[in-house]
PDB file of the backbone (N, CA, C, O) and the ligand in Angstrom, with CONECT records:
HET     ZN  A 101       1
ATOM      1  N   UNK A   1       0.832  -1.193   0.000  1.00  0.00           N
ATOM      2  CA  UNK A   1       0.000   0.000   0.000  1.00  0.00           C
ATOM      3  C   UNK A   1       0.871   1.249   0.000  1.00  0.00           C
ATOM      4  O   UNK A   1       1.775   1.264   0.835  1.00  0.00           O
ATOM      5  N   UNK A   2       0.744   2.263  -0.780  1.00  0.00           N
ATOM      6  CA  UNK A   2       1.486   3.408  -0.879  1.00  0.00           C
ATOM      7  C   UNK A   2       0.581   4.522  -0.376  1.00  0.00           C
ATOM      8  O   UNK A   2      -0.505   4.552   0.203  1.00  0.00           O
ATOM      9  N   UNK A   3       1.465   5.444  -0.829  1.00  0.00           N
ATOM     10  CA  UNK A   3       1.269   6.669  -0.626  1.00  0.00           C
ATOM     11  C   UNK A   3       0.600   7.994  -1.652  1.00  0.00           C
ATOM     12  O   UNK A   3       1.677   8.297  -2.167  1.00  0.00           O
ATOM     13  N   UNK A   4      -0.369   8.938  -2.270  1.00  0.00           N
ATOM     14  CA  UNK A   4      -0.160   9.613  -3.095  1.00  0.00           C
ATOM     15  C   UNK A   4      -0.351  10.977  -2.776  1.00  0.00           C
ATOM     16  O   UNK A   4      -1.473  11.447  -2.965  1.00  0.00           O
ATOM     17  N   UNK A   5       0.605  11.738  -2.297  1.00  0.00           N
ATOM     18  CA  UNK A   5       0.550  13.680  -1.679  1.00  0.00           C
ATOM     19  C   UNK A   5      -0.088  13.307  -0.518  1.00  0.00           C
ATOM     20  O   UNK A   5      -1.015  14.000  -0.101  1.00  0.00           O
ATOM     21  N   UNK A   6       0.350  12.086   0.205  1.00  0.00           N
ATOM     22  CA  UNK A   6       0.374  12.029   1.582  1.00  0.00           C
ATOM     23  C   UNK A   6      -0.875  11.536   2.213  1.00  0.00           C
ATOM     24  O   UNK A   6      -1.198  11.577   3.400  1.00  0.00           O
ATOM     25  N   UNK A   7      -1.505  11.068   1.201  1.00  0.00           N
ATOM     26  CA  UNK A   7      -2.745  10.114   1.849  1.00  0.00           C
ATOM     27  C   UNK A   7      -2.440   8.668   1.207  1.00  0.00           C
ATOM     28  O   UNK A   7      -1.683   8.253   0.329  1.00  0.00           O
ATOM     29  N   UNK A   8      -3.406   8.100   2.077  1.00  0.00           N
ATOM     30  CA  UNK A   8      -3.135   6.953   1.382  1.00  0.00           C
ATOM     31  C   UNK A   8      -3.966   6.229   0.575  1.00  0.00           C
ATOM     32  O   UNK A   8      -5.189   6.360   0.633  1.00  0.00           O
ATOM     33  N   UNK A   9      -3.470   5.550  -0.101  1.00  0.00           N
ATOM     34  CA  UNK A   9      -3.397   4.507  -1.140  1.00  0.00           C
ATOM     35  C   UNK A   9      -4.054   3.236  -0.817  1.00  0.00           C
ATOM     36  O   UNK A   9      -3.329   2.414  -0.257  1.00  0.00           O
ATOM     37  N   UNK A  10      -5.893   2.720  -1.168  1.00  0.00           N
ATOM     38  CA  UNK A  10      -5.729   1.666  -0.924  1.00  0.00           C
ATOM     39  C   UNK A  10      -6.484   0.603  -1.869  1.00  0.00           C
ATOM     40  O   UNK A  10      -7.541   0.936  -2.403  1.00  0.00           O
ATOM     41  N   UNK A  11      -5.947  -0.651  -2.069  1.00  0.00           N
ATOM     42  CA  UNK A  11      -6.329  -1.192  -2.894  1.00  0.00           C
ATOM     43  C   UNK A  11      -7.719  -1.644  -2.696  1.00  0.00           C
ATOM     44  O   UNK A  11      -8.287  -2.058  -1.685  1.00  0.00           O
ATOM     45  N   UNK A  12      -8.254  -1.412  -4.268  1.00  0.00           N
ATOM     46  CA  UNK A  12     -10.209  -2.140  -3.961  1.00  0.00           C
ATOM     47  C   UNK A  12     -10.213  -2.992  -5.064  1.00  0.00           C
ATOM     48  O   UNK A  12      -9.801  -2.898  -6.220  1.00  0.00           O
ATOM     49  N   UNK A  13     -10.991  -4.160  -4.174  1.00  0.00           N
ATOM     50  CA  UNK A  13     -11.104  -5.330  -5.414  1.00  0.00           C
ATOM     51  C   UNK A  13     -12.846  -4.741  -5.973  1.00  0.00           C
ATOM     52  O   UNK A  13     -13.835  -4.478  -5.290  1.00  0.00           O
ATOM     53  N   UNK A  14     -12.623  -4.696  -7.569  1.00  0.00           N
ATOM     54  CA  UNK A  14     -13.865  -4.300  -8.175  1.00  0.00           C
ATOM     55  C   UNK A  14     -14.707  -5.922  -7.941  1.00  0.00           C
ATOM     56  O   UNK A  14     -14.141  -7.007  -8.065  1.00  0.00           O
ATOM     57  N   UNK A  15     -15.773  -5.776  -7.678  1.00  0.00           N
ATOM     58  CA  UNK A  15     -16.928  -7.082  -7.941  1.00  0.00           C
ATOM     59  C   UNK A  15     -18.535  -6.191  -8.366  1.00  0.00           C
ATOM     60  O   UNK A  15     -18.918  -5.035  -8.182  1.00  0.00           O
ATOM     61  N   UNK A  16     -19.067  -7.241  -8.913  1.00  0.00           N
ATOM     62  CA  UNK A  16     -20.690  -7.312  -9.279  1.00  0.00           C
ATOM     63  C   UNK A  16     -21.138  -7.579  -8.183  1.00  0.00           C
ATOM     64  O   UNK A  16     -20.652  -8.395  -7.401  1.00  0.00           O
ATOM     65  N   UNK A  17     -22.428  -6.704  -7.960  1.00  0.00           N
ATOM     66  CA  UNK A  17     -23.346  -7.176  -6.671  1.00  0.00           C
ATOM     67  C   UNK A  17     -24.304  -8.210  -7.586  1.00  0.00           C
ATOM     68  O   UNK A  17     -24.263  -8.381  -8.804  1.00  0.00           O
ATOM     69  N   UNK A  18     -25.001  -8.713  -6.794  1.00  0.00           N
ATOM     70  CA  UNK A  18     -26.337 -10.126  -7.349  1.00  0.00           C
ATOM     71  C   UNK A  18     -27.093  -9.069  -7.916  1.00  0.00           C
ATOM     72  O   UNK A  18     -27.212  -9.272  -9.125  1.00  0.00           O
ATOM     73  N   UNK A  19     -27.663  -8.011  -7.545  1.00  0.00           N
ATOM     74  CA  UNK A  19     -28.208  -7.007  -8.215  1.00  0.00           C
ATOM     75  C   UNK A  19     -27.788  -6.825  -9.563  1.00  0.00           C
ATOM     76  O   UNK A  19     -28.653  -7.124 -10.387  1.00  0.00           O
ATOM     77  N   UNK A  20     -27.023  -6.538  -9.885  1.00  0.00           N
ATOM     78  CA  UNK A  20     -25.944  -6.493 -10.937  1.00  0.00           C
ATOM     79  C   UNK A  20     -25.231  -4.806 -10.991  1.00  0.00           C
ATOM     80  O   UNK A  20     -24.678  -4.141 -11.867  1.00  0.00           O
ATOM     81  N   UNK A  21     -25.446  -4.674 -10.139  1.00  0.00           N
ATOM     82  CA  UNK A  21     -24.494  -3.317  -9.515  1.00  0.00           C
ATOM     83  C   UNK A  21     -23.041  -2.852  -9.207  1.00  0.00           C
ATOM     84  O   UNK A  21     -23.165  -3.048  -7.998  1.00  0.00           O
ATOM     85  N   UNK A  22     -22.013  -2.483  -9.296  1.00  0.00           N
ATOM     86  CA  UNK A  22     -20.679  -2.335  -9.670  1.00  0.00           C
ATOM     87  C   UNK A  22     -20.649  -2.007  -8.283  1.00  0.00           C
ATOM     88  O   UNK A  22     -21.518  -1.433  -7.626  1.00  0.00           O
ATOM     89  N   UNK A  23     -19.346  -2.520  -7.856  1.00  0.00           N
ATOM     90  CA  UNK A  23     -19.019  -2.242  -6.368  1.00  0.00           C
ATOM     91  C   UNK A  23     -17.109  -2.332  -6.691  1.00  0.00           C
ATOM     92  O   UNK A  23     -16.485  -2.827  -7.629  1.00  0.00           O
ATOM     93  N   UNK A  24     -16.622  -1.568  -5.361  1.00  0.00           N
ATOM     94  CA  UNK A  24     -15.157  -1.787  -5.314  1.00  0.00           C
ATOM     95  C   UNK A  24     -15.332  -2.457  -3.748  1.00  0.00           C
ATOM     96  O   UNK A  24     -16.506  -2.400  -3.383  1.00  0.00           O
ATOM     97  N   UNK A  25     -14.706  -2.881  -3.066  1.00  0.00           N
ATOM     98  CA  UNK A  25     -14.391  -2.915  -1.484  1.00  0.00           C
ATOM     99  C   UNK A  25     -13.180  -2.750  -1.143  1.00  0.00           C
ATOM    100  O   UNK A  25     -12.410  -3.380  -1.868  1.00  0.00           O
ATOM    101  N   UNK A  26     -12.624  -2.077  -0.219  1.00  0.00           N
ATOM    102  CA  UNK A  26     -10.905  -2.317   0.108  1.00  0.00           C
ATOM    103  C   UNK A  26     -10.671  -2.639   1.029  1.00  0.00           C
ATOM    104  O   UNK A  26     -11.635  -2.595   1.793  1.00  0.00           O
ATOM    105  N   UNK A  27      -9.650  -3.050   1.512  1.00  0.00           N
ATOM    106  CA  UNK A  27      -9.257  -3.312   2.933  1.00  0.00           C
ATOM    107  C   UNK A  27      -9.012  -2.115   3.583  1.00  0.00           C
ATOM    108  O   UNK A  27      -8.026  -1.504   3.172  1.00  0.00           O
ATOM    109  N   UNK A  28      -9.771  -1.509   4.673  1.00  0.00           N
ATOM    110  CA  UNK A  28      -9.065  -0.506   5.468  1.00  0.00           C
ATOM    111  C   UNK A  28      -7.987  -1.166   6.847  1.00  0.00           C
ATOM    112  O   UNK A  28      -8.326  -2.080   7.598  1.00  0.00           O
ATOM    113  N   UNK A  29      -6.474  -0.314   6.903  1.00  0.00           N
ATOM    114  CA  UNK A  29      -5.899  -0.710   7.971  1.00  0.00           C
ATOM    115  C   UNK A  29      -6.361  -0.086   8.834  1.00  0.00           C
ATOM    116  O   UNK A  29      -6.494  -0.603   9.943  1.00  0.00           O
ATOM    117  N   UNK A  30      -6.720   1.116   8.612  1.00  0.00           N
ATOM    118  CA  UNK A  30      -7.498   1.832  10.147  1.00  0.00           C
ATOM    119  C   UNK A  30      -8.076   0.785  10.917  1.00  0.00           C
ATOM    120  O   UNK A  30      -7.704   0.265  11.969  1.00  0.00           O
ATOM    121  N   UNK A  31      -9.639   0.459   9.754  1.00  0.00           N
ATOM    122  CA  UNK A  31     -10.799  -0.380  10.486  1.00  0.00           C
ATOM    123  C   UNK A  31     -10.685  -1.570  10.725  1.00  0.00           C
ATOM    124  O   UNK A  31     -11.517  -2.132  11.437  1.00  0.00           O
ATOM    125  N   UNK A  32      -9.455  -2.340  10.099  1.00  0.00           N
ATOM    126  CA  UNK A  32      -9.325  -3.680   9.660  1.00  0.00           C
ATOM    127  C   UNK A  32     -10.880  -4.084   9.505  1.00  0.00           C
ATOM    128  O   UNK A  32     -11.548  -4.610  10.395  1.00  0.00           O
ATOM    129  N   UNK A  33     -11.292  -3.774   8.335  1.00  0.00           N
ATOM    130  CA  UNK A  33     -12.399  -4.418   7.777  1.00  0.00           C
ATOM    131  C   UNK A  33     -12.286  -3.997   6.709  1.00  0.00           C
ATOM    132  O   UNK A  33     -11.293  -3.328   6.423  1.00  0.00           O
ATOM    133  N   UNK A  34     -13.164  -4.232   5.891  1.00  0.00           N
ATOM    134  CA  UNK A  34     -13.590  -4.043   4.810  1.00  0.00           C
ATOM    135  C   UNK A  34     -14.142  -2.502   4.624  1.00  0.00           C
ATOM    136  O   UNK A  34     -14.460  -2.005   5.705  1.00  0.00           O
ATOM    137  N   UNK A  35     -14.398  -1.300   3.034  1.00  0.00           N
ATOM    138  CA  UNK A  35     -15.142  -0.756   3.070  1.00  0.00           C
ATOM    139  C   UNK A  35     -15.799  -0.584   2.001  1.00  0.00           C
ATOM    140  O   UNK A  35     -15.074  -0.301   1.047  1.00  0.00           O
ATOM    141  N   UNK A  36     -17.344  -0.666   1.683  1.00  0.00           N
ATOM    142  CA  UNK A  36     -17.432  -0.729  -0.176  1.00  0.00           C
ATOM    143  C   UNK A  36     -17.841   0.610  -0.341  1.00  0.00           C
ATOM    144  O   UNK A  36     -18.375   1.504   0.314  1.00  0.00           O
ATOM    145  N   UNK A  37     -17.196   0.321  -1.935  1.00  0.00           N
ATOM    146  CA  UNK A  37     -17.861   1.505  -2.557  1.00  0.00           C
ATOM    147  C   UNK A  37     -18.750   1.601  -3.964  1.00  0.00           C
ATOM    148  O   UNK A  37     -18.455   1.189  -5.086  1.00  0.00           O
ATOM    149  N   UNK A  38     -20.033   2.343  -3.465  1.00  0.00           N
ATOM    150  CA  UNK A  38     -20.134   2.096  -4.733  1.00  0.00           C
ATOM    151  C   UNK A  38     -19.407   2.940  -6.470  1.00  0.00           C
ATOM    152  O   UNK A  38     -18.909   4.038  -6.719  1.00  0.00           O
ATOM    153  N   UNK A  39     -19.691   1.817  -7.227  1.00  0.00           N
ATOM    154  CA  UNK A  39     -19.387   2.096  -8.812  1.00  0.00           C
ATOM    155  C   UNK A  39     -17.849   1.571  -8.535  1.00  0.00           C
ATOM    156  O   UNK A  39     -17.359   0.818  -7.694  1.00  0.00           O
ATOM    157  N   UNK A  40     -17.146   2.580 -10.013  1.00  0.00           N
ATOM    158  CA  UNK A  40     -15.477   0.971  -9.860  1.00  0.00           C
ATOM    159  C   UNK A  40     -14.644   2.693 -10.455  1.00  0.00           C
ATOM    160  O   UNK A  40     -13.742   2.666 -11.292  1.00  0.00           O
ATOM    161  N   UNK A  41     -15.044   3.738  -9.979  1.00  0.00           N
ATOM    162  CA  UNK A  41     -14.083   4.883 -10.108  1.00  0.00           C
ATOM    163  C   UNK A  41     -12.581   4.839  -9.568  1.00  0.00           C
ATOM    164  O   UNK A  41     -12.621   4.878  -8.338  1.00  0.00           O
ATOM    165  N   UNK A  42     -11.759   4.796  -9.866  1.00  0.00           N
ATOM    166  CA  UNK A  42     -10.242   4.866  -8.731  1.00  0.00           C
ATOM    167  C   UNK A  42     -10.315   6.728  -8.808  1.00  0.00           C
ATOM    168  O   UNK A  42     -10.870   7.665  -9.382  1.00  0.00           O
ATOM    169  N   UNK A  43      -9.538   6.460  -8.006  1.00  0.00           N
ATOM    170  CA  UNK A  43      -9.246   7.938  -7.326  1.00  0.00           C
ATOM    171  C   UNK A  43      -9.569   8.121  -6.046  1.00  0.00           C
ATOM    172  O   UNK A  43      -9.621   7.099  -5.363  1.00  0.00           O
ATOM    173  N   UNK A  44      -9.867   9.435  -5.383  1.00  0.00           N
ATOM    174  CA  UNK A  44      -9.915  10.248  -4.111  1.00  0.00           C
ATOM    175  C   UNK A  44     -11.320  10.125  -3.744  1.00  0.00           C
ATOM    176  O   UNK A  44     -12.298  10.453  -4.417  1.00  0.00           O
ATOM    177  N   UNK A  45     -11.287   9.663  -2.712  1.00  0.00           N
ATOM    178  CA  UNK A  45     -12.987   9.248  -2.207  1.00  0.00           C
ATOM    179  C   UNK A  45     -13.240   9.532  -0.682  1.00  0.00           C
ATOM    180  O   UNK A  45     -12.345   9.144   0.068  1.00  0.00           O
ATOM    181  N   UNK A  46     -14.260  10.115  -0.146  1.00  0.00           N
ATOM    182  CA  UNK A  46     -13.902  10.304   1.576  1.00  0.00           C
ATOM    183  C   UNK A  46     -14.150   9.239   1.951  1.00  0.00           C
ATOM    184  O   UNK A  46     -15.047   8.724   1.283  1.00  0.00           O
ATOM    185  N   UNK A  47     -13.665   8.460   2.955  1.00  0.00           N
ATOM    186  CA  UNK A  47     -13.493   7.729   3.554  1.00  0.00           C
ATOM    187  C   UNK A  47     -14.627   7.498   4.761  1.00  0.00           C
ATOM    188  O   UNK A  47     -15.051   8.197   5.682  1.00  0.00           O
ATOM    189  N   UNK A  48     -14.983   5.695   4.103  1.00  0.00           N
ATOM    190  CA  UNK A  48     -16.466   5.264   4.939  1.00  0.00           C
ATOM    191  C   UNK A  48     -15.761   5.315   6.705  1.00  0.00           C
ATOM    192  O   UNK A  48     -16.507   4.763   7.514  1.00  0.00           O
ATOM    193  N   UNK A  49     -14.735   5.778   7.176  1.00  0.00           N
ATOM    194  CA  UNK A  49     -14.346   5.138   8.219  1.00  0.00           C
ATOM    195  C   UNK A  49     -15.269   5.916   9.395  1.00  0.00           C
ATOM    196  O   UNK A  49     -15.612   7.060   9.100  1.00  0.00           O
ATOM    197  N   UNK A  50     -15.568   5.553  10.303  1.00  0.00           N
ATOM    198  CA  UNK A  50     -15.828   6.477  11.671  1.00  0.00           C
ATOM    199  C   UNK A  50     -14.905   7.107  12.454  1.00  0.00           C
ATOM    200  O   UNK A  50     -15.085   8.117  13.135  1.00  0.00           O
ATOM    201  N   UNK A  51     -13.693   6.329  12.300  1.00  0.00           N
ATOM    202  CA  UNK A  51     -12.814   7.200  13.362  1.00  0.00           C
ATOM    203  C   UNK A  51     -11.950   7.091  12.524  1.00  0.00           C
ATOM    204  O   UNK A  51     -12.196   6.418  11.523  1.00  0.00           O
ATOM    205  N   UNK A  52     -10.814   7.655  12.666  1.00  0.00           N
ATOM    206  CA  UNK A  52      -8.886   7.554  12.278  1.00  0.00           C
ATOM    207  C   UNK A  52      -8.671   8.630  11.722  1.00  0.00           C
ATOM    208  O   UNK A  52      -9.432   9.538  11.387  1.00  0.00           O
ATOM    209  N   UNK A  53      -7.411   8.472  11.619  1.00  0.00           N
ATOM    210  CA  UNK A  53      -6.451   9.275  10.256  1.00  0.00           C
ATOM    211  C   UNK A  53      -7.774   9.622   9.038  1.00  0.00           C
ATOM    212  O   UNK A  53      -8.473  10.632   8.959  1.00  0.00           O
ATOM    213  N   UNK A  54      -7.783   8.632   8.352  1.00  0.00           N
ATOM    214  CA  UNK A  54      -8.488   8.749   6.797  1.00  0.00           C
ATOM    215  C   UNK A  54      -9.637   9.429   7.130  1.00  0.00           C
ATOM    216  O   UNK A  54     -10.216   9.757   6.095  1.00  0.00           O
ATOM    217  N   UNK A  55     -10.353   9.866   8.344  1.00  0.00           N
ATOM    218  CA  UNK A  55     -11.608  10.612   8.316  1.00  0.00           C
ATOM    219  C   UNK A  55     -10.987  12.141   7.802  1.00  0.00           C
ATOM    220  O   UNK A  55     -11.893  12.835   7.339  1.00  0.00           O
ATOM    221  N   UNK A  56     -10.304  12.480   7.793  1.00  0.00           N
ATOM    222  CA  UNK A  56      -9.861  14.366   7.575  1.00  0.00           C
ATOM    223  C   UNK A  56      -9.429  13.791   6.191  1.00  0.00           C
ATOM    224  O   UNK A  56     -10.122  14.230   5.274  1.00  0.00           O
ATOM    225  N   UNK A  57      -8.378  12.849   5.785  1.00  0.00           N
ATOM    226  CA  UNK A  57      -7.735  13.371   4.572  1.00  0.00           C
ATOM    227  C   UNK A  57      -8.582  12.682   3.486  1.00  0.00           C
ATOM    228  O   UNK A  57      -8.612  13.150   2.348  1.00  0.00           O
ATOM    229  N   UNK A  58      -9.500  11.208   3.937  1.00  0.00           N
ATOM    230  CA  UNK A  58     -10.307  10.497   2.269  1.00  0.00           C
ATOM    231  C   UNK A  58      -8.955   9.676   2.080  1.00  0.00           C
ATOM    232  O   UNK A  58      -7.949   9.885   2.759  1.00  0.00           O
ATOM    233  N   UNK A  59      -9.043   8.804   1.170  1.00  0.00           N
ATOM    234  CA  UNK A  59      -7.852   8.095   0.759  1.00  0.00           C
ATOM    235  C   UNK A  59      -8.082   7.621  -0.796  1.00  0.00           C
ATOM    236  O   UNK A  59      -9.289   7.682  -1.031  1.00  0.00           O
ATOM    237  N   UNK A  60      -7.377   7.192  -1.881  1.00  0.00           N
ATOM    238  CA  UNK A  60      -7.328   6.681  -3.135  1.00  0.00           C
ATOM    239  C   UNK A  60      -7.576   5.192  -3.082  1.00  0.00           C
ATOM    240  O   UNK A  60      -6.924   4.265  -2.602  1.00  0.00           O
ATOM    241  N   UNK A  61      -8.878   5.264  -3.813  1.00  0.00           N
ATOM    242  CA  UNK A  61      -8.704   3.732  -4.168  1.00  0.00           C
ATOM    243  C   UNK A  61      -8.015   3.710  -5.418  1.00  0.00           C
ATOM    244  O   UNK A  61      -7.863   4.672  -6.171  1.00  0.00           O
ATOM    245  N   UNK A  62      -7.460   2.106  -5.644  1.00  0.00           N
ATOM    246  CA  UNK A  62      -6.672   2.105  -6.809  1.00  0.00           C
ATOM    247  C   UNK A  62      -6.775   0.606  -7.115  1.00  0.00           C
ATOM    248  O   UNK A  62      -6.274  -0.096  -6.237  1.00  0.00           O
ATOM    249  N   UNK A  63      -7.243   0.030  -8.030  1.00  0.00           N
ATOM    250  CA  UNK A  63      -7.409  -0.984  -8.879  1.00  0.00           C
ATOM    251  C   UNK A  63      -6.655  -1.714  -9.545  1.00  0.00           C
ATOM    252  O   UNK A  63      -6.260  -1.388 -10.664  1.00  0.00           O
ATOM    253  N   UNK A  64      -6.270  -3.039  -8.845  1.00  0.00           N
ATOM    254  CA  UNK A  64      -4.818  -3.975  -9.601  1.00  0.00           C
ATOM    255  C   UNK A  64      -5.693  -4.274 -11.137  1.00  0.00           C
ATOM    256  O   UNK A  64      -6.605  -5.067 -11.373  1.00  0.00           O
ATOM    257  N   UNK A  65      -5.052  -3.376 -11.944  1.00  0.00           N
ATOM    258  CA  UNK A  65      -5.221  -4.029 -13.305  1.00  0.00           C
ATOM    259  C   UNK A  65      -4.204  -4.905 -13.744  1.00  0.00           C
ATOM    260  O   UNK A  65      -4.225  -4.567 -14.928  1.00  0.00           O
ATOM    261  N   UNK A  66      -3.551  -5.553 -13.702  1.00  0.00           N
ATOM    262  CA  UNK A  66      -2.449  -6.794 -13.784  1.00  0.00           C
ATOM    263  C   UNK A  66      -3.984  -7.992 -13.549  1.00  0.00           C
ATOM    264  O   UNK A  66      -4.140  -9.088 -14.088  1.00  0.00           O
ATOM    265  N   UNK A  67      -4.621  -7.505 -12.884  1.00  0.00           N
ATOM    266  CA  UNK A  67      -5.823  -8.971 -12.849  1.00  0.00           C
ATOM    267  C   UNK A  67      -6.530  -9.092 -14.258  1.00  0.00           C
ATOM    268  O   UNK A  67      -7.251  -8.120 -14.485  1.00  0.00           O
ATOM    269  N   UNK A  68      -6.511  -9.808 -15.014  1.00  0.00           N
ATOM    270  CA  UNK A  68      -7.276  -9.617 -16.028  1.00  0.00           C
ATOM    271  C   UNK A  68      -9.043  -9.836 -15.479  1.00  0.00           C
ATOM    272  O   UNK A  68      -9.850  -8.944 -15.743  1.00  0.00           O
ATOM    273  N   UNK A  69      -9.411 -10.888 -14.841  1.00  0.00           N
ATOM    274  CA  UNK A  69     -10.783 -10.298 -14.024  1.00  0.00           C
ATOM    275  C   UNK A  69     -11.273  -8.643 -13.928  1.00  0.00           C
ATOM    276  O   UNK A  69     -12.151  -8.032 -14.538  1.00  0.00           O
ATOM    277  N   UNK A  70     -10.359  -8.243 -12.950  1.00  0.00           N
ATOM    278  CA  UNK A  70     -10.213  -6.404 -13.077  1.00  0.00           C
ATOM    279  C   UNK A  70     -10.715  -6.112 -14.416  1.00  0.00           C
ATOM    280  O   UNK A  70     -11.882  -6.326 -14.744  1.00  0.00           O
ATOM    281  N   UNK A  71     -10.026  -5.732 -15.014  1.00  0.00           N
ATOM    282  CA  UNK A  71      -9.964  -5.110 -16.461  1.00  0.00           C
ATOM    283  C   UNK A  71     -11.501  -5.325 -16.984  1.00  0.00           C
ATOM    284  O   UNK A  71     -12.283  -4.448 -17.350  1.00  0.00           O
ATOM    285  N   UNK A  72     -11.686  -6.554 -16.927  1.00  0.00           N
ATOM    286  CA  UNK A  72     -13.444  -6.895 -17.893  1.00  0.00           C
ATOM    287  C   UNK A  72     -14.386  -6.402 -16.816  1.00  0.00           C
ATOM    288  O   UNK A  72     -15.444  -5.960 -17.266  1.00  0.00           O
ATOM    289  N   UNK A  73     -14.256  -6.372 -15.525  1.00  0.00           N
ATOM    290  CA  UNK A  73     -15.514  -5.807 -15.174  1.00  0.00           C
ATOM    291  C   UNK A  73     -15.369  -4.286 -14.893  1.00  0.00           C
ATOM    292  O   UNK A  73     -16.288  -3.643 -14.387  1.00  0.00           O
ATOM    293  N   UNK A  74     -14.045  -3.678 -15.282  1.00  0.00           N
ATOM    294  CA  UNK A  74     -13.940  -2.002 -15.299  1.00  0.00           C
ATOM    295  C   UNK A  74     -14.203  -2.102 -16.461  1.00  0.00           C
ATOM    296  O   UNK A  74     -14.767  -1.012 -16.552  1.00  0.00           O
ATOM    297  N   UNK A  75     -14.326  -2.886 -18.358  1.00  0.00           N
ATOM    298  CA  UNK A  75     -14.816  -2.807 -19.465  1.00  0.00           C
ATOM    299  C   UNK A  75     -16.357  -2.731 -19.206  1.00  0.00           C
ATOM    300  O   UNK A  75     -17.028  -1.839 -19.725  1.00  0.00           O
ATOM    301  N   UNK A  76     -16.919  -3.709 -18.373  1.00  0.00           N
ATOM    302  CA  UNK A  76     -18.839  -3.566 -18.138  1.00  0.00           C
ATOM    303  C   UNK A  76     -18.867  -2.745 -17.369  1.00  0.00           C
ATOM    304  O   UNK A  76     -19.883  -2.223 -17.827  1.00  0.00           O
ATOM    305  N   UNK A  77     -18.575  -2.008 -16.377  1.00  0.00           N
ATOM    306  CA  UNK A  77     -18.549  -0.849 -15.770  1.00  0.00           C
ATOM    307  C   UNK A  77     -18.517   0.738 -16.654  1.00  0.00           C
ATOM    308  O   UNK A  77     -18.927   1.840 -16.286  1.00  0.00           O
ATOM    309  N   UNK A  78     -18.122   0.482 -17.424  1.00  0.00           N
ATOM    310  CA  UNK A  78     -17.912   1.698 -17.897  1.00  0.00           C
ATOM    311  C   UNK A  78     -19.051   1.429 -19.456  1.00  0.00           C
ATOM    312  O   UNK A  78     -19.803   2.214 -20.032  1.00  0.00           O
ATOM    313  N   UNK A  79     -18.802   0.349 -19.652  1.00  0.00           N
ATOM    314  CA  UNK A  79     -20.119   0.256 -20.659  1.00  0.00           C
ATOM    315  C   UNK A  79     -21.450   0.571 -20.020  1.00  0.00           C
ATOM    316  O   UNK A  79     -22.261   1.340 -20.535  1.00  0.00           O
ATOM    317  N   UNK A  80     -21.677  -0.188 -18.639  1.00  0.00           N
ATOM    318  CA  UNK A  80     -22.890   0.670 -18.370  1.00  0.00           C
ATOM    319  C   UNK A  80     -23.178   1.663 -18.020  1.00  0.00           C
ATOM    320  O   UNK A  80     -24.326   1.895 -17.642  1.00  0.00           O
ATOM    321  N   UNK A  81     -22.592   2.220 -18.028  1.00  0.00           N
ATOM    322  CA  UNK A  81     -22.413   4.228 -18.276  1.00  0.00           C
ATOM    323  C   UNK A  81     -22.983   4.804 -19.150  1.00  0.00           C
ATOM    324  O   UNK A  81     -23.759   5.724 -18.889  1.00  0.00           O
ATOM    325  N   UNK A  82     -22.764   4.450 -20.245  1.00  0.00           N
ATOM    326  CA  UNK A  82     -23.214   4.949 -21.645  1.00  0.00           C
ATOM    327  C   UNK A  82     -24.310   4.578 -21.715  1.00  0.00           C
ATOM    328  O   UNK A  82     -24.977   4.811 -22.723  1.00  0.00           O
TER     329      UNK A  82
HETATM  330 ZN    ZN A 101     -11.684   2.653   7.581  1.00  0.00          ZN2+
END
């Protein structure tokens, strides 16, 4: 997990809800849990947390595209946009 202008960086695995709704979730270290989000945007997002650090600054989600999984459901994600 990195860093970007001093917030942090955290990875979200994109999935389909049963709905058929676009979701990311990441691991927070604050919460050690989980946090979802909806749609499969990366970037700067405020942060679902209740307490910590990430409540003032928000943190980056960021999306392992090296998964080829990744990639096709950020391709139907963004198709259902249009
Ligand atoms: Zn959190």
């Amino acid at each position: 997990m990195g860093r970007k202008k001093g917030i942090a960086v955290l990875l979200a695995e994109p999935y389909k809800a049963r709905n058929g709704t676009f979701h990311m979730k990441a691991w927070c270290p604050n919460c050690v849990r989980y946090h979802d989000h909806g749609g499969m945007d990366q970037g700067h997002v405020v942060a679902h947390c209740l307490e910590g650090a990430y409540k003032a600054t928000g943190y980056y989600l960021k999306i392992d595209m090296d998964k080829p999984e990744n990639v096709e459901l950020l391709k139907q994600y963004k198709a259902s946009k249009n």
